[in-house]
N, C-alpha and C positions, 0 to 999 in steps of 0.2 A: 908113586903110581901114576901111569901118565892121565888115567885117564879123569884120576881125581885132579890131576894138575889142568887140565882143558879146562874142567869144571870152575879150578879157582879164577884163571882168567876170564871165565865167562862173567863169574862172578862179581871181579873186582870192574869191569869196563864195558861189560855185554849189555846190548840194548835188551831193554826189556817190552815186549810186545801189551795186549787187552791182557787182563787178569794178573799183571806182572811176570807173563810168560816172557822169559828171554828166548833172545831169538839164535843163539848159537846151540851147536850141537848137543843132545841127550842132556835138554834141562828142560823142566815143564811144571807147570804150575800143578797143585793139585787138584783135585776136583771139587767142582761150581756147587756151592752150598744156597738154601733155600730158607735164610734166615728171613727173608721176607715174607716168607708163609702166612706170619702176624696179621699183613697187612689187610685194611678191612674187615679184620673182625673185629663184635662190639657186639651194640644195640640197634643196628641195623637191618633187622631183618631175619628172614631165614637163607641158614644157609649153604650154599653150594654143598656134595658130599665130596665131590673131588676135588683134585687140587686145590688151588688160594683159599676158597672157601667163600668164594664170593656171592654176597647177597640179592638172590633174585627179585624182580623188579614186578611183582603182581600185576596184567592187566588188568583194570577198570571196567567189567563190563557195565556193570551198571550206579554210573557216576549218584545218580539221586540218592540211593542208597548210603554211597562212601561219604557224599557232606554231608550226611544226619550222622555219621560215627563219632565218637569222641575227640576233640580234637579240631576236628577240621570245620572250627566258625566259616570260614570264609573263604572265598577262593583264594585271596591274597596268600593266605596262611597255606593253603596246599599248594599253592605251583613254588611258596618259597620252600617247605619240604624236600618237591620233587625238584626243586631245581641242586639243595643241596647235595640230593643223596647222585644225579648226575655229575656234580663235580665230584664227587667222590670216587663212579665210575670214572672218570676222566684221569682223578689220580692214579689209579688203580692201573691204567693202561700205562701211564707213564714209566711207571714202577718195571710191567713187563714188559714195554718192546724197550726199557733199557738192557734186563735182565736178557732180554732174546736176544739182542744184539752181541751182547758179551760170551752167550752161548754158541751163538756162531762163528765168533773169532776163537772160540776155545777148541772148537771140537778138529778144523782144522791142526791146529797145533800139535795137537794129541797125537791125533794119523800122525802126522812127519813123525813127533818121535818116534811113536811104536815104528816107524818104517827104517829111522835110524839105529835103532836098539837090534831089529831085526838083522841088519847089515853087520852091526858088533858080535852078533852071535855067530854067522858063521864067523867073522874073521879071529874069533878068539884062540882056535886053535890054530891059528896061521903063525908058521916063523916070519911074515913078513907084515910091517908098523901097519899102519893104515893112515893115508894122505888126507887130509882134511883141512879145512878152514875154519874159525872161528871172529867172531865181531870183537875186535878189539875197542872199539869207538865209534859215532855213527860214521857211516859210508869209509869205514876203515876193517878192512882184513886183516887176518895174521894166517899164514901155512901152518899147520902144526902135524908133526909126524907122532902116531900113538900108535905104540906097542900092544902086540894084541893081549888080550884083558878081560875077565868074567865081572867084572866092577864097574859101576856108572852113578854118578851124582844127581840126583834129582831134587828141583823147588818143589820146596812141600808149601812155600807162602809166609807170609811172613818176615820173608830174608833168613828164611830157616833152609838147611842144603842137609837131605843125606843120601849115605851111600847103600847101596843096593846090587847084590847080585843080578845080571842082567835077567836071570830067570821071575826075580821077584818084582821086577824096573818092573816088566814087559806086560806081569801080572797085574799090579797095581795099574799102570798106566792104562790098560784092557777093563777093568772095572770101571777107571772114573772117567773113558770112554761112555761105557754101559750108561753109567749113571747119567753123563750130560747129555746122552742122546732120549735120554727116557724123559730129562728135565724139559729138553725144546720139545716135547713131543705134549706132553702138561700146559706148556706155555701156549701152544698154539690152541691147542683146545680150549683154553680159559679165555684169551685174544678173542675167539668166535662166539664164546658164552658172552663176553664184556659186548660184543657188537648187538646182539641181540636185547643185550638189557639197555643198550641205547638205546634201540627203536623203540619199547616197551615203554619208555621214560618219557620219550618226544611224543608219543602216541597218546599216553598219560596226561602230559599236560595241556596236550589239542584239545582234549576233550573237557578238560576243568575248564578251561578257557574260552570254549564253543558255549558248556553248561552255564556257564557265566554271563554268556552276550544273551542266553536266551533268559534267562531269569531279569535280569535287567530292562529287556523286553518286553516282561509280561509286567513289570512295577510299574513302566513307562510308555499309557496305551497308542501316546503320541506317536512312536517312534513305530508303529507298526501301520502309520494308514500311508497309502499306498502315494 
């Protein structure tokens, strides 16, 4: 079948693009999984209801109060908390503007096939090949003539290849479209929750910090005459 023959070529020498997408005709990665979901959950707090599930960063209104809580002897001891639970925010964004990045080279990809799959569909019942190119190697082409075809190869990941009526290709492909656009859509809304639990954080420990110079000011009546 030719068009599982394209496939194996792509297969055997075809660059592969983010997410191990190769870059030659009607091959495509399957859809972006959210195994990192995990990440930042614990005993840190409460947490988010959406996505990641990340641990909101309580304002401080009234710091007097939070150093009498358990826990918090001393300021030392709570700006080293707050500064923990900010690298952890900081991990957390790493996580997803790598995850967003990848999301954005995926989603591209996806279009073209579905646009290439599209193109197979009419020509399937054509008596005439269909002219194409494929990546043999990098910055290397091969022409290749394919016989029109209901059948197409798709990465599912892994180095795992199968075959697919294009009606089911186009299907599949269309969902985990769906899914990765709903995934960057999650990502970005978490990105702007993670920005705001920064400021919350730096806000937080201005004021442990401020609360600190002034206690020290009142132990030390020296430091206040004029």
């Amino acid at each position: 079948m030719a068009a599982a023959g394209g496939s194996e070529a792509a297969a055997a020498g075809g660059k592969r693009g983010p997410l191990g997408i190769p870059e030659a005709a009607f091959v495509v990665s399957g859809a972006g999984e959210r195994g990192w979901a995990a990440l930042g959950r614990g005993s840190w707090g409460r947490l988010r209801a959406v996505g990641l599930g990340i641990p909101e960063a309580a304002f401080m209104e009234d710091v007097d109060s939070f150093m009498k809580q358990p826990g918090n002897e001393t300021a030392d001891v709570v700006l080293k908390k707050l500064d923990e639970q900010y690298q952890k925010y900081k991990f957390l964004e790493l996580n997803l503007a790598q995850k967003k990045r990848r999301l954005k080279s995926q989603i591209p990809e996806i279009k073209q096939t579905l646009e290439i799959l599209k193109h197979m569909q009419k020509k399937k019942d054509s008596t005439h090949p269909m002219e194409t190119r494929f990546l043999l190697a990098d910055n290397l082409y091969c022409k290749a003539s394919v016989p029109p075809t209901d059948k197409v190869c798709l990465w599912l990941g892994a180095n795992v290849m199968l075959e697919y009526d294009i009606d089911e290709a186009q299907a599949l492909l269309e969902k985990n479209l769906s899914t990765a656009t709903k995934n960057l859509d999650l990502l970005e809304e978490d990105l702007d929750f993670l920005r705001d639990q920064f400021t919350t954080t730096e806000v937080n420990m201005a004021r442990v910090y401020n609360w600190d110079v002034k206690r020290r000011n009142k132990q030390d009546p020296s430091k206040n005459k004029a």
